[in-house]
Structure formats: structure tokens, C-alpha cells
gemmi code that builds the backbone of each chain (N, CA, C; Angstrom):
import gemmi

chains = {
    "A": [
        ("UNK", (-20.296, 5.871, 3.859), (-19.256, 5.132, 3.122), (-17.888, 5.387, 3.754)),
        ("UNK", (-16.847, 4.225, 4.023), (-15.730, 4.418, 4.415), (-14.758, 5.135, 3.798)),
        ("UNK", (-13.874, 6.226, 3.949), (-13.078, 6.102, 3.153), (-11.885, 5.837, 4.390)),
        ("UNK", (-10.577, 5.751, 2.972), (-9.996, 4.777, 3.444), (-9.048, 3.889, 2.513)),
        ("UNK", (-8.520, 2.824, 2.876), (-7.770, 2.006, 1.643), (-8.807, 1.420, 0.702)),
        ("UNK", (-9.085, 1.305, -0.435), (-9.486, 0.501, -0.825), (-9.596, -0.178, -2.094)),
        ("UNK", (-9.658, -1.295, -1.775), (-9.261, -2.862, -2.646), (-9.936, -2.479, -4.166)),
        ("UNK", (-10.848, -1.517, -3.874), (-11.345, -1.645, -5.349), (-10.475, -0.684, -6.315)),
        ("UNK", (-9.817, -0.380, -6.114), (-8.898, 0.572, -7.459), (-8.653, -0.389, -8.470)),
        ("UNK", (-8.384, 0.780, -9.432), (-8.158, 0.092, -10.852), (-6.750, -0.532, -10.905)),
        ("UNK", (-6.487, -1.651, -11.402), (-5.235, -2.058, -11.378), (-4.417, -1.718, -13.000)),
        ("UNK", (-3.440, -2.176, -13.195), (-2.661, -2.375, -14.215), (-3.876, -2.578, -15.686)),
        ("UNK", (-4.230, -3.885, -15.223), (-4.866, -4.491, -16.334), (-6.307, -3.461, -16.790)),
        ("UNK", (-7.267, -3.115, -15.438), (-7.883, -2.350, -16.168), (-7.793, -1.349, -16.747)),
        ("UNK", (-6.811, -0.528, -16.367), (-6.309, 1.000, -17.205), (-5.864, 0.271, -18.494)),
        ("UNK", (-5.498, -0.682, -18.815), (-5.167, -1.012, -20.316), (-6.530, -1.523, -20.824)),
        ("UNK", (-7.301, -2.284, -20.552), (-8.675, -3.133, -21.237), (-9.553, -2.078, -20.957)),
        ("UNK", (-9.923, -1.142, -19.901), (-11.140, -0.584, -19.588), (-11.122, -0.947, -18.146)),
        ("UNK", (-12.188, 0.443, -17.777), (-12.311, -0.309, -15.978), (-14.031, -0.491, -16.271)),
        ("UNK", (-14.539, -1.983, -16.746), (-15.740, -1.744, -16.619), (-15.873, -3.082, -15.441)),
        ("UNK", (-16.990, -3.593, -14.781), (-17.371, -4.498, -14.021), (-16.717, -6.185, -14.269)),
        ("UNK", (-16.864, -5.958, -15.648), (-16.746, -7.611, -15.895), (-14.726, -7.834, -16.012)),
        ("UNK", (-14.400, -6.706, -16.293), (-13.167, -6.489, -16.430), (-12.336, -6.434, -15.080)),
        ("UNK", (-13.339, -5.716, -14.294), (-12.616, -5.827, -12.865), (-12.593, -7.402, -11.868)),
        ("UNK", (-13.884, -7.744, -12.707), (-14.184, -9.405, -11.798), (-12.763, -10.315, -12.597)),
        ("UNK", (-12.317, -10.113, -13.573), (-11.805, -10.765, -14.503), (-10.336, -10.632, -13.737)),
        ("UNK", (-10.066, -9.178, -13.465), (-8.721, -8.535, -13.056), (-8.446, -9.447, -11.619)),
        ("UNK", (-9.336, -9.752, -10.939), (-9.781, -10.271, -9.478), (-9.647, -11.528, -9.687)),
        ("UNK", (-10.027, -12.138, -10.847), (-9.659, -13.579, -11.376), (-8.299, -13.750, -11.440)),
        ("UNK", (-7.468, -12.895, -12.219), (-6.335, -13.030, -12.524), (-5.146, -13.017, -11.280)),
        ("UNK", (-5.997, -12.045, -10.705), (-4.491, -12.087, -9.677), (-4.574, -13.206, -8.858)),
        ("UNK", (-5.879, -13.563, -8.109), (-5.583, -15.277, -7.318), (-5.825, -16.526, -8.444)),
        ("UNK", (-4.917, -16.480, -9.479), (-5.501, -17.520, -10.788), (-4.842, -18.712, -10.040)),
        ("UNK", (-4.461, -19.067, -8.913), (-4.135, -20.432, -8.033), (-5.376, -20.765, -6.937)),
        ("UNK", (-5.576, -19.781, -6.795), (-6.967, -19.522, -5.626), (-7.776, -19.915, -5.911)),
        ("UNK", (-8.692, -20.703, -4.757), (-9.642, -20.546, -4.485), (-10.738, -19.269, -4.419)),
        ("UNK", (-11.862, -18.994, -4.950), (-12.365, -17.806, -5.214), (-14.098, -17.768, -4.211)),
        ("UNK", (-14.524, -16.965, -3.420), (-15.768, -16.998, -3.275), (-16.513, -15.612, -3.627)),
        ("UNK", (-17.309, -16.073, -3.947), (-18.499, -14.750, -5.057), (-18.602, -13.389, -4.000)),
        ("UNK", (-19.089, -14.032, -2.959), (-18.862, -12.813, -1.993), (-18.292, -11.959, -1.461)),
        ("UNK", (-16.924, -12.620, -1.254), (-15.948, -11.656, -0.670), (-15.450, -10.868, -2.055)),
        ("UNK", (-15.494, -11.513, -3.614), (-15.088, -11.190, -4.532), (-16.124, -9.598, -4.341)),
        ("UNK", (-17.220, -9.547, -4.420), (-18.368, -8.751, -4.405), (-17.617, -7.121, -3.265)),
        ("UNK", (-17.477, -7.814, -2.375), (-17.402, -7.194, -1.037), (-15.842, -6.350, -1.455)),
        ("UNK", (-14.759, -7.138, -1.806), (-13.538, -6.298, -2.124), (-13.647, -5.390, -3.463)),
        ("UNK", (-14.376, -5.624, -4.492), (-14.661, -4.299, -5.233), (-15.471, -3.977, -6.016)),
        ("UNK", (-16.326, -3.642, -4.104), (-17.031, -3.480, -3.962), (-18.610, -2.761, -5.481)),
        ("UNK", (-18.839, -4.370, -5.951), (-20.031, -4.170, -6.314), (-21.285, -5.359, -6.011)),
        ("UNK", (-22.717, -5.453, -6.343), (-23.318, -6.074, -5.864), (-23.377, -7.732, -5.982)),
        ("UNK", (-23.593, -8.433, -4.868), (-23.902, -9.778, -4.615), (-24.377, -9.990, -5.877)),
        ("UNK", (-25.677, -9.667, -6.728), (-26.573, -10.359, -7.295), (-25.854, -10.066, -9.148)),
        ("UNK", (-24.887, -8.843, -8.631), (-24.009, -8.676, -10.179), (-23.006, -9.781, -10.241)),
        ("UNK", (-22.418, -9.564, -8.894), (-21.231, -10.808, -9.347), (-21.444, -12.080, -9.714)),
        ("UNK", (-22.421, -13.167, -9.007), (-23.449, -13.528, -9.282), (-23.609, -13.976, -10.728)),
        ("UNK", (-24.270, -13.011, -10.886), (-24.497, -12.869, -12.509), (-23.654, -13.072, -13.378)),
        ("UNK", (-22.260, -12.377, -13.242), (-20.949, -12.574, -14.175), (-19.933, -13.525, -13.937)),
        ("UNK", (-20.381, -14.152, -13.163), (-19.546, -15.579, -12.844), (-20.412, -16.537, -13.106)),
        ("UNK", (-21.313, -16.870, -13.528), (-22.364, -17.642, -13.987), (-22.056, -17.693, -15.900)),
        ("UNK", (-21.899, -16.193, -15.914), (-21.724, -16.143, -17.287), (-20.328, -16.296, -17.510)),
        ("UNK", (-19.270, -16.479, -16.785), (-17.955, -16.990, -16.871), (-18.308, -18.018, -16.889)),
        ("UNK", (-18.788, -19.302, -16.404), (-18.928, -20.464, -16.166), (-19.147, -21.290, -17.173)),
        ("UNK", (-20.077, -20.637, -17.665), (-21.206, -20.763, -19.306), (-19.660, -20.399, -20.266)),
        ("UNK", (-18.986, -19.325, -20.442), (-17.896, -19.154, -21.281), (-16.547, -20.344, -20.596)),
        ("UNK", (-16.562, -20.795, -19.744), (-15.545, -21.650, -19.672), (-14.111, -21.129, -18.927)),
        ("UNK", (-14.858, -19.625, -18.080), (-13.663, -19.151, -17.999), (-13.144, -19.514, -16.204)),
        ("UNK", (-13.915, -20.037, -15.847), (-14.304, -20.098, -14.072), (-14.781, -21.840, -14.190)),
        ("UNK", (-14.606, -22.624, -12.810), (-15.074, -23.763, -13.170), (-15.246, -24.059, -11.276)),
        ("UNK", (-15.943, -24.871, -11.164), (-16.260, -25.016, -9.430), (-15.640, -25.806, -8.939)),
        ("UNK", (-15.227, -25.479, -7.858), (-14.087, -25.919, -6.591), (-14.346, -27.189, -6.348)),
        ("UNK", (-14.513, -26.287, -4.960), (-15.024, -27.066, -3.919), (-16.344, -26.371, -2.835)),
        ("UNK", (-16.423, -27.177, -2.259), (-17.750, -26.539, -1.349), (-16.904, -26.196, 0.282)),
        ("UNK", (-17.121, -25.270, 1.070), (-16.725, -25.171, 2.642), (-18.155, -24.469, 3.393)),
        ("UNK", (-18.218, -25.661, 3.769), (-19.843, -25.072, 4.762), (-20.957, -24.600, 3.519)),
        ("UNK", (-21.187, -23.301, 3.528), (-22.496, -23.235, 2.921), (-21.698, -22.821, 1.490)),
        ("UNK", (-20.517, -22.550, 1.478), (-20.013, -21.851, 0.474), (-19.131, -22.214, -0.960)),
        ("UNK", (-19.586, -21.870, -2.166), (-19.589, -22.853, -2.820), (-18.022, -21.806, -3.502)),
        ("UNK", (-16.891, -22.725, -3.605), (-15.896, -21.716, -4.175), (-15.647, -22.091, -5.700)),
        ("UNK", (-14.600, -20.946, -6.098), (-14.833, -20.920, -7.782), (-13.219, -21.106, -8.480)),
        ("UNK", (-12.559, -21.425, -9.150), (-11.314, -21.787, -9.563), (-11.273, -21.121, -10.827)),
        ("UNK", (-9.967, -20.252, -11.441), (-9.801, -20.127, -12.692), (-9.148, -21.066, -13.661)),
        ("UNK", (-10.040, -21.701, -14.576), (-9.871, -22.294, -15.787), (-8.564, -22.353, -16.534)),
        ("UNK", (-7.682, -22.771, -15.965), (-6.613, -22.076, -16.993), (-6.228, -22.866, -18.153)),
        ("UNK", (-7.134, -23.942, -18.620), (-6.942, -24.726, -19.381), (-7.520, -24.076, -20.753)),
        ("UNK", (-8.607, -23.356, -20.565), (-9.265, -22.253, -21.145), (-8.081, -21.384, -22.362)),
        ("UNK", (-8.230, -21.742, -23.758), (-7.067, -20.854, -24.834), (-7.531, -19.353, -24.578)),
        ("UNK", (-8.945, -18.804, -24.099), (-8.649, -17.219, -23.809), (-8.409, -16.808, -22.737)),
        ("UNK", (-8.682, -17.836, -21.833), (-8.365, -17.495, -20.203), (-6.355, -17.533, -20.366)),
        ("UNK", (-5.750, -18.043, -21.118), (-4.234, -17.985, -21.199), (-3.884, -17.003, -22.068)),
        ("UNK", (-4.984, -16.484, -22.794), (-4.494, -15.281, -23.591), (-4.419, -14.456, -22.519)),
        ("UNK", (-5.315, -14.205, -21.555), (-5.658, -13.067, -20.828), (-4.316, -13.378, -19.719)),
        ("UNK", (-4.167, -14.373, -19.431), (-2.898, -14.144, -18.580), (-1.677, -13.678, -18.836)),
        ("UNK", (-1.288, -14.247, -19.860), (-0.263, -13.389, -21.012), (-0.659, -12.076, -20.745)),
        ("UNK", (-1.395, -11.408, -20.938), (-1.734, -9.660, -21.024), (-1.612, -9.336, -19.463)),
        ("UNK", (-1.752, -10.299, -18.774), (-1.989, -9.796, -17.281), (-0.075, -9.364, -16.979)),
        ("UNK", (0.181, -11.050, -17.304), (1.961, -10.682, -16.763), (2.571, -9.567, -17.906)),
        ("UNK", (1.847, -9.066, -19.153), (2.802, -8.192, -19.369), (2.102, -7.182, -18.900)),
        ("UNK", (1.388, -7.074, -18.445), (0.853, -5.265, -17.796), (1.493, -5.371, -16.307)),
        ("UNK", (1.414, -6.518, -15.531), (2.706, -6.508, -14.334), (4.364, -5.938, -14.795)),
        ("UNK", (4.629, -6.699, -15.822), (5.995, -6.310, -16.066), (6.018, -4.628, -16.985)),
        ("UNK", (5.223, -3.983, -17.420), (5.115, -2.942, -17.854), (5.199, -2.042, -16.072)),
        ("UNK", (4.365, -2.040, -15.511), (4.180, -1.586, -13.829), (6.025, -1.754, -13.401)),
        ("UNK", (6.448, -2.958, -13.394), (7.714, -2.920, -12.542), (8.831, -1.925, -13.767)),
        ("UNK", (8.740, -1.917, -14.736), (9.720, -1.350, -15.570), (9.455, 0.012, -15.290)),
        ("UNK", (7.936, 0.521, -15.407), (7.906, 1.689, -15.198), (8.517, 2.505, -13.744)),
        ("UNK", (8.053, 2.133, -12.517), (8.378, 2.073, -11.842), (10.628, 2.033, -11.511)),
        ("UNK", (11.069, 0.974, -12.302), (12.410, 1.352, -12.371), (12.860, 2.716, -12.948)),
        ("UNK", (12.269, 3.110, -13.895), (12.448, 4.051, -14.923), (12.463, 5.662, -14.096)),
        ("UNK", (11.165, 5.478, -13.202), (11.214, 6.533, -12.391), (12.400, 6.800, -11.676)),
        ("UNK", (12.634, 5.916, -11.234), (13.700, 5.707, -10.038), (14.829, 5.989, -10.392)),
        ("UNK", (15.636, 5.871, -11.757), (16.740, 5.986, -12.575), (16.805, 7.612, -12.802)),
        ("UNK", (15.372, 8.336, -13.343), (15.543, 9.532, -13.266), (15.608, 10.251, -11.976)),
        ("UNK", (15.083, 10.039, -10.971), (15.123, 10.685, -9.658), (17.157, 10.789, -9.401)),
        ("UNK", (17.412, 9.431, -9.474), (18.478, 9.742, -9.138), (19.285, 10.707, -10.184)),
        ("UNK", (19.479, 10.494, -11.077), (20.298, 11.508, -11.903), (19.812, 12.934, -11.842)),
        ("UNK", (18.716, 13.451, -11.342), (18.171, 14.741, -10.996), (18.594, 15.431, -9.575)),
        ("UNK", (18.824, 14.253, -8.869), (19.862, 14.214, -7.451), (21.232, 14.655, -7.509)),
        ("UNK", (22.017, 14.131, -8.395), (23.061, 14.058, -8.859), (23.659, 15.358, -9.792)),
        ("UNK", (22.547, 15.655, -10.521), (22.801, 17.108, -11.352), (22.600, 18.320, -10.441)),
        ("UNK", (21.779, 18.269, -9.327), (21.824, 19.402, -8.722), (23.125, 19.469, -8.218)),
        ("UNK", (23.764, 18.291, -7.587), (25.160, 18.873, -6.453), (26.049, 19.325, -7.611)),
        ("UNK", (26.243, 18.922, -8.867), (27.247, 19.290, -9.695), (27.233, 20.898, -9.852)),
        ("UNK", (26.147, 21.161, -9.987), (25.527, 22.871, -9.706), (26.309, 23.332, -8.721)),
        ("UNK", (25.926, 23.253, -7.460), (26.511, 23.739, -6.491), (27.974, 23.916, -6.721)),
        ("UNK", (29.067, 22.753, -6.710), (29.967, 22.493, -6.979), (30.772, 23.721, -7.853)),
        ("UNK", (30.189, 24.093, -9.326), (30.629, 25.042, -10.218), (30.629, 26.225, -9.317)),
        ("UNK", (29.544, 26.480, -9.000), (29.078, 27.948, -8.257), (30.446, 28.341, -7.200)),
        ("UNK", (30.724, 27.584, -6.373), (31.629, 27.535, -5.339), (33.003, 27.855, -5.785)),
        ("UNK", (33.338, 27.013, -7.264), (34.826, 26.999, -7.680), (35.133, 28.595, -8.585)),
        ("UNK", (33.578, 29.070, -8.949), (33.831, 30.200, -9.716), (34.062, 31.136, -8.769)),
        ("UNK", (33.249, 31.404, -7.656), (33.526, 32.319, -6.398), (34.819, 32.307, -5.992)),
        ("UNK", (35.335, 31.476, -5.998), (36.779, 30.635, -5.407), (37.786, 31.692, -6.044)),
        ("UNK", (37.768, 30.860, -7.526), (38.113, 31.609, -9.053), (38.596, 33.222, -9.122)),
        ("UNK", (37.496, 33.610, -8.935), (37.583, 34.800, -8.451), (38.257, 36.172, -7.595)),
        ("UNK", (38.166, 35.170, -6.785), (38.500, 35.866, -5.081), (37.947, 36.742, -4.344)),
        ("UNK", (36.297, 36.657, -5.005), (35.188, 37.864, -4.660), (34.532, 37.472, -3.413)),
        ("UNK", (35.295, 36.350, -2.358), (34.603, 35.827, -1.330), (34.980, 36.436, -0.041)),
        ("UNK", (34.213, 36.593, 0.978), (34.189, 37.788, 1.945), (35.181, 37.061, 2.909)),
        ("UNK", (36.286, 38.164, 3.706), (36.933, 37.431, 4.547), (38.313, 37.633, 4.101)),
        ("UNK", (38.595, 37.985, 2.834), (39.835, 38.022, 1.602), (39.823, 39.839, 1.982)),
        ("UNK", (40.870, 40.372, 2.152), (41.453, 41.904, 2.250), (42.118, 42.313, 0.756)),
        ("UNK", (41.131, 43.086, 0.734), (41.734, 43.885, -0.547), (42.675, 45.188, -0.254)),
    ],
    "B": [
        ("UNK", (6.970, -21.821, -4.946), (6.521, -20.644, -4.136), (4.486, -20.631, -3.778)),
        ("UNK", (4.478, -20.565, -2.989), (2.974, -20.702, -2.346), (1.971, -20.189, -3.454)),
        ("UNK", (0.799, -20.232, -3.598), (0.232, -20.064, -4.672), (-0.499, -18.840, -3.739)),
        ("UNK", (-1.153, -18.569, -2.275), (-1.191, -16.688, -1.900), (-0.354, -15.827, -1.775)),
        ("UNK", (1.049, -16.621, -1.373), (1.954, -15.157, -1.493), (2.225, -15.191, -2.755)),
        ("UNK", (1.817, -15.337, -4.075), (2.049, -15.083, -5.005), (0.712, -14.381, -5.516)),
        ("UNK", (-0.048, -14.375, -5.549), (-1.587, -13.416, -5.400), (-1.204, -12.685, -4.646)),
        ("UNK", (-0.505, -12.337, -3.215), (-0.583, -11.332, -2.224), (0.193, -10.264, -3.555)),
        ("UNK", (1.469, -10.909, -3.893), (2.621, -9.975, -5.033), (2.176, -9.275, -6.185)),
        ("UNK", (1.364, -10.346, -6.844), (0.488, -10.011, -7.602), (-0.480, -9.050, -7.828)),
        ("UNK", (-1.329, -8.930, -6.282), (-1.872, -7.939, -5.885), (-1.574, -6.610, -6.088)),
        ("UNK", (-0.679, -6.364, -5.254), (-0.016, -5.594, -4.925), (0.886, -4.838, -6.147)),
        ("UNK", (1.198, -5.725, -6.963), (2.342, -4.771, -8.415), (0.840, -4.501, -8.921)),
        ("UNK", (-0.009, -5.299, -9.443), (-0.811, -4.709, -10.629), (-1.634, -3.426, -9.863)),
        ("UNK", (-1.975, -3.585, -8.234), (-2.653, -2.334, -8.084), (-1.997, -0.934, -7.373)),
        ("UNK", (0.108, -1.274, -7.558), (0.876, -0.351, -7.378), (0.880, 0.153, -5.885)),
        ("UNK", (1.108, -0.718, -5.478), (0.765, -0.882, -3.766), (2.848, -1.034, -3.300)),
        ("UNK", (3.423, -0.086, -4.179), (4.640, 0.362, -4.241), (5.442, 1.329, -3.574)),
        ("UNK", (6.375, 1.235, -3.086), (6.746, 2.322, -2.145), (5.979, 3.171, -1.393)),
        ("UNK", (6.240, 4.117, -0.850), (5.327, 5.150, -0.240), (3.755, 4.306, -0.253)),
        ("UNK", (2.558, 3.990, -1.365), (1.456, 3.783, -1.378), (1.589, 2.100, -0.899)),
        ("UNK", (1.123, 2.488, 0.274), (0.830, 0.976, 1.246), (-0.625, 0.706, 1.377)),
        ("UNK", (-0.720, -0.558, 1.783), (-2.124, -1.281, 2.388), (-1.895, -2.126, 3.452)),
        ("UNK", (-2.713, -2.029, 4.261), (-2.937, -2.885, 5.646), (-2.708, -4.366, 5.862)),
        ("UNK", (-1.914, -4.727, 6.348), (-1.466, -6.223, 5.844), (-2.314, -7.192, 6.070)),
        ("UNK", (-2.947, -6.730, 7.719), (-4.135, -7.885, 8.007), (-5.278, -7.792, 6.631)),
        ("UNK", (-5.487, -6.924, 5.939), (-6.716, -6.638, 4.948), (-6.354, -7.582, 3.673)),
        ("UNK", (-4.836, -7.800, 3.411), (-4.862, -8.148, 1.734), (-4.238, -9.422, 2.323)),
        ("UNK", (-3.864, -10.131, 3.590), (-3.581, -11.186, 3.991), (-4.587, -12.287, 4.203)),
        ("UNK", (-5.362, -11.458, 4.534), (-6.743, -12.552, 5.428), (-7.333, -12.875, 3.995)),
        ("UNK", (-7.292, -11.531, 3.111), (-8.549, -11.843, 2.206), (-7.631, -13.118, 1.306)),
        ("UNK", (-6.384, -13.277, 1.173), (-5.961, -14.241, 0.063), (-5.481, -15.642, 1.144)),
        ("UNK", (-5.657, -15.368, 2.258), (-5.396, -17.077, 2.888), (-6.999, -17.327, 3.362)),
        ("UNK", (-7.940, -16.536, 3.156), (-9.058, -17.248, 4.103), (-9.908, -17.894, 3.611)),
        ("UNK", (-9.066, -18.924, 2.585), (-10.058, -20.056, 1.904), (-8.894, -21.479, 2.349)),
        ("UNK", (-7.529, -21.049, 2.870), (-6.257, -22.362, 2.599), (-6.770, -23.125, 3.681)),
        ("UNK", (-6.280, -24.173, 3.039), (-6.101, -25.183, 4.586), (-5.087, -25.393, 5.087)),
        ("UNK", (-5.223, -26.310, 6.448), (-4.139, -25.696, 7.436), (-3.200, -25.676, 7.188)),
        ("UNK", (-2.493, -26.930, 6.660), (-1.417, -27.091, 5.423), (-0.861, -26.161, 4.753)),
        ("UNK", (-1.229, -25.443, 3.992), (-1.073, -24.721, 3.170), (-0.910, -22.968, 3.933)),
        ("UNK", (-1.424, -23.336, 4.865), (-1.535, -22.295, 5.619), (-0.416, -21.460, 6.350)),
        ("UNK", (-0.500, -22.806, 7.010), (1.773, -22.740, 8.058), (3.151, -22.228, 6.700)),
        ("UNK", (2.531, -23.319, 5.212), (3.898, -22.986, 4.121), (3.394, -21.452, 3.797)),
        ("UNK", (2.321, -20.878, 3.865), (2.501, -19.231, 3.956), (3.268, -18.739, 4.453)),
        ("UNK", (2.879, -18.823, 6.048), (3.239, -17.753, 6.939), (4.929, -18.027, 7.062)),
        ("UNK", (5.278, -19.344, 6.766), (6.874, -19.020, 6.759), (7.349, -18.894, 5.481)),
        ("UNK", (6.949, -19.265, 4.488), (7.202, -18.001, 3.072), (6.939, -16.325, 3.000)),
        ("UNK", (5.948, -16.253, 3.667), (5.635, -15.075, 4.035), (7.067, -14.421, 5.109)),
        ("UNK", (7.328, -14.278, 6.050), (8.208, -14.510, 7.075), (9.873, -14.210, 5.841)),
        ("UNK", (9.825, -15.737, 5.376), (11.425, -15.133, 4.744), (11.040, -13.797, 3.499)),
        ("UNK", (9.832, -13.615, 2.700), (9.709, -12.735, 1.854), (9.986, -11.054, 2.842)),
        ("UNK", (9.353, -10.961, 3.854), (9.920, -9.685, 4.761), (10.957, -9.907, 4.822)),
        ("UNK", (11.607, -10.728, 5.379), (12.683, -10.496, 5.969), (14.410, -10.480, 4.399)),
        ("UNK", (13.596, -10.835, 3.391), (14.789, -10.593, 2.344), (14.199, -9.445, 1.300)),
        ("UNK", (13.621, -8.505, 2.681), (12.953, -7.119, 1.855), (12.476, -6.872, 0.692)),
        ("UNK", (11.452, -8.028, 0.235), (10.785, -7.964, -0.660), (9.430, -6.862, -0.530)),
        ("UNK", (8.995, -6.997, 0.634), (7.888, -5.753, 1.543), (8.470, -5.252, 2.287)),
        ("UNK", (8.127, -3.772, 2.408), (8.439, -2.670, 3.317), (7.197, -2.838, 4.270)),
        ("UNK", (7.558, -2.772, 5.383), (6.694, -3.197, 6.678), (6.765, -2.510, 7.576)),
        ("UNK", (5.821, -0.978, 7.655), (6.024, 0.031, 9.025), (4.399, -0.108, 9.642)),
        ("UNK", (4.631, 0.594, 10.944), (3.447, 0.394, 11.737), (2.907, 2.119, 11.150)),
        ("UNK", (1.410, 2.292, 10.741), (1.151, 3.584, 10.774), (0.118, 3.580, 11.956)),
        ("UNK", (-0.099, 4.886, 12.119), (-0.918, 5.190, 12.588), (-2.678, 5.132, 12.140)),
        ("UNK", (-3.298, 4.540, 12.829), (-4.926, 5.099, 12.283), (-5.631, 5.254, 13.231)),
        ("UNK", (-6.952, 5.497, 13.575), (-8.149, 6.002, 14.206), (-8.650, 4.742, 15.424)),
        ("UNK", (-7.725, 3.795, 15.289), (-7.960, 2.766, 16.534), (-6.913, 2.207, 16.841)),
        ("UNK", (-5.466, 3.254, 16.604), (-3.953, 3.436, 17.296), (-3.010, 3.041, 16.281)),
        ("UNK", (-2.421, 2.257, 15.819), (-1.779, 1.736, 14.645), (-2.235, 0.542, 14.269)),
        ("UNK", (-1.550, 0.346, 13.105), (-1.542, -1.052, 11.995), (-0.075, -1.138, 11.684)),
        ("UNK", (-0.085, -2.315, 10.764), (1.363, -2.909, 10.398), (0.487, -2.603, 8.862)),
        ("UNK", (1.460, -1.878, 8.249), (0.994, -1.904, 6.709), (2.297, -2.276, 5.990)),
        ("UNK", (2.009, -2.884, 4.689), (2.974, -3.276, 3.593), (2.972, -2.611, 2.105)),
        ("UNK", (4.398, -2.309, 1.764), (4.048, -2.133, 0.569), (5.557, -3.240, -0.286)),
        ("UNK", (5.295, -2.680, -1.687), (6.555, -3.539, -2.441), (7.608, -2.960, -2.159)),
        ("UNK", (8.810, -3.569, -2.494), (10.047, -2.835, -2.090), (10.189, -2.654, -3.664)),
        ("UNK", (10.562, -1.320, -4.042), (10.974, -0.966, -5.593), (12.034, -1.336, -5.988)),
        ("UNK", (12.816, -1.342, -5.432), (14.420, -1.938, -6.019), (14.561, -3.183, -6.069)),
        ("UNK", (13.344, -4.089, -5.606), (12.894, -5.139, -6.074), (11.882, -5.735, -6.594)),
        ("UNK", (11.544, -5.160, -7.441), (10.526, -5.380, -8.921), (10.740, -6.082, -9.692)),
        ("UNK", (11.540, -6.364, -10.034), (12.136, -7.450, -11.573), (12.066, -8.921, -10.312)),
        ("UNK", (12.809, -8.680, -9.564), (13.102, -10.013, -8.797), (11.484, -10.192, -8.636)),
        ("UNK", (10.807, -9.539, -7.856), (9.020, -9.818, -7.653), (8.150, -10.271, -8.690)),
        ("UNK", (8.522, -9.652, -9.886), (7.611, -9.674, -11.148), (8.634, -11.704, -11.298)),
        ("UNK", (9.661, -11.617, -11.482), (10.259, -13.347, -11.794), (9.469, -14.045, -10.810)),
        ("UNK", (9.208, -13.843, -9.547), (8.408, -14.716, -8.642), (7.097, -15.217, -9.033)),
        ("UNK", (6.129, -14.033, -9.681), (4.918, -14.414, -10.189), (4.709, -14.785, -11.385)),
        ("UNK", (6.277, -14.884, -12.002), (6.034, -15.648, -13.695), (5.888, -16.969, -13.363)),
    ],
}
model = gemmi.Model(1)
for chain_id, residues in chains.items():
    chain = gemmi.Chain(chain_id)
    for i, (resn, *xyz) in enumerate(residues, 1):
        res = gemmi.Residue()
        res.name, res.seqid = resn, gemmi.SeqId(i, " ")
        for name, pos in zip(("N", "CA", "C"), xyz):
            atom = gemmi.Atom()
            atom.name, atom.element = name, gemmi.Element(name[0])
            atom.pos, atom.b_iso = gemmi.Position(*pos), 0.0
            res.add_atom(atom)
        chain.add_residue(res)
    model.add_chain(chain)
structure = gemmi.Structure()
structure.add_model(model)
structure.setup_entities()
């Protein structure tokens, strides 16, 4: 087995719903919901079997949540439904678990800096009390 | 805005492919254009093109085990602007 980068990590959406299979094909739905989709490469990027995915896009199909393309050569591609009232619920949940990710992400960033910022003020005191003083080497008593 | 570089963005925020934590560009590129047609193909790569270049992706060459790659990640100080792109 490679290791290495890989495509199959849990995203946003599954750490909030669950990371189970049908959730991850779903998560994989969501992010190319303009795309064109093929079962295989879907299979191959995270990474589970041909004959599962298969299986749960068939049963998307049957629920209304997936609907068929077009054909290229032997390969038959798959489109998300978005006409679908739960397939738009689920997008709703998708863009707010994106916008939860970018907020969080700011949030970090806001504290880093002010933790930057409180250390030099440190320094700063330390220096003016020594100063203060006149306990600094170099000064003749 | 192109309907893969908006899956590429997409990608990438929900699976935190953010600062420091990058992915291989040929890997999450090929896999979201290699259904477009040609058409659609060219309005990528020069959407793609101005999205680097108005530092929406951080774009360094790393090193790996068959010499380097060009890897990408999000630029953080532009998140809100990224997340408005894919609304």
C-alpha cells in the first residue's frame, strides 16, 4: 500500500455526519456537484471497492439523488441531482461545514498573532526594568 | 466561475488542504478536468492561471522520490474570499 497523499481523508462534512462509506460517496458527490462523475475513479480516489460503489450509486439513483450523464467511450458518467429537496438540504450542510472550516481556520490565525505580539511586550518590560534600575553591566559603581 | 476550479476549491477547504498541508496539483487537477471537454477545458486552465496568480493557491515545488512536484495548497488569508467563490 502507498503511503503518501491521500484523497481519501475525511473531509469537513464527514467529521460532522459520520465517516461511513455512503457518506463519503455522498461527500465526493458534493464537492464536484457541477461535475461530471465516473464510478471508478470515484472508487479509486477513496479508495473503496468497484462493486461497493457500484452498489451505492445505483441506490442513489433509485433515491433520486444521482441521475445519468452522458456516455464517453465505454464509460457511463453520473451527475448530481440537484433538483432533488434532500440533495439541496445536503448542500446547504455542505456550504455550511465549508464556511465553519474557513472561519475556523481565521480564528486560528487571529490567535497566533496576538501570542506573537504578547511575547515582544515581555521582552520590552524586562529591558526597561533593568534600565530602571541601573543593575546593567558596563555602569561603574 | 468554471464549474472544476470550483470543485478543485471545494476540494481542497472541505478536506483542509490549507496552508502548510498541501497536495500534488497534477493529482487533484487531472482527477476534476478528466471528464471536460475541450472547451471547457482551455476556460480552466486560464481561470486556473489568474486564481494562482491573485494568490488564491500557494504553489511550491517539493521534493519527492522521483525529484520534485509542484504542489498546492489554499492561501489562508484568503478563505472568506474562496468560501464566496464556491457559494
Amino acid at each position: 500500500m502507498k503511503k503518501g497523499v491521500n484523497m481519501g481523508e475525511t473531509g469537513a462534512f464527514c467529521e460532522v455526519y459520520g465517516n461511513t462509506i455512503r457518506n463519503q460517496v455522498l461527500e465526493y458527490l458534493l464537492e464536484n456537484k457541477d461535475l461530471d462523475v465516473a464510478v471508478g475513479d470515484m472508487a479509486k480516489e477513496l479508495r473503496i471497492s468497484k462493486p461497493k460503489a457500484y452498489e451505492i450509486i445505483s441506490d442513489f439513483e433509485k433515491k433520486k439523488y444521482v441521475k445519468k450523464s452522458r456516455i464517453v467511450g465505454k464509460t457511463r458518467l453520473y451527475l448530481l441531482n440537484k433538483e432533488s429537496k434532500r440533495i439541496k438540504l445536503f448542500l446547504r450542510d455542505f456550504m455550511e461545514c465549508l464556511r465553519l472550516v474557513s472561519e475556523e481556520y481565521a480564528e486560528n490565525e487571529k490567535n497566533t498573532a496576538v501570542k506573537k505580539n504578547g511575547k515582544k511586550q515581555v521582552s520590552r518590560t524586562f529591558l526597561n526594568g533593568s534600565e530602571a534600575q541601573g543593575t546593567m553591566s558596563g555602569e561603574a559603581h | 466561475m468554471n464549474a472544476a476550479l470550483k470543485a478543485v476549491l471545494a476540494t481542497m477547504l472541505n478536506k483542509h488542504y490549507i496552508g502548510g498541508k498541501h497536495i500534488p496539483e497534477d493529482k487533484i487537477v487531472k482527477s476534476k478536468t478528466q471528464w471536460l471537454q475541450k472547451h471547457e477545458l482551455d476556460e480552466f486552465e486560464t481561470e486556473y492561471k489568474q486564481a494562482v496568480n491573485s494568490e488564491l493557491f500557494i504553489r511550491l515545488k517539493k521534493r519527492t522520490g522521483k525529484g520534485s512536484d509542484w504542489h498546492i495548497s489554499l492561501n489562508p488569508r484568503k478563505l472568506k474570499e474562496i468560501y464566496e467563490m464556491i457559494k
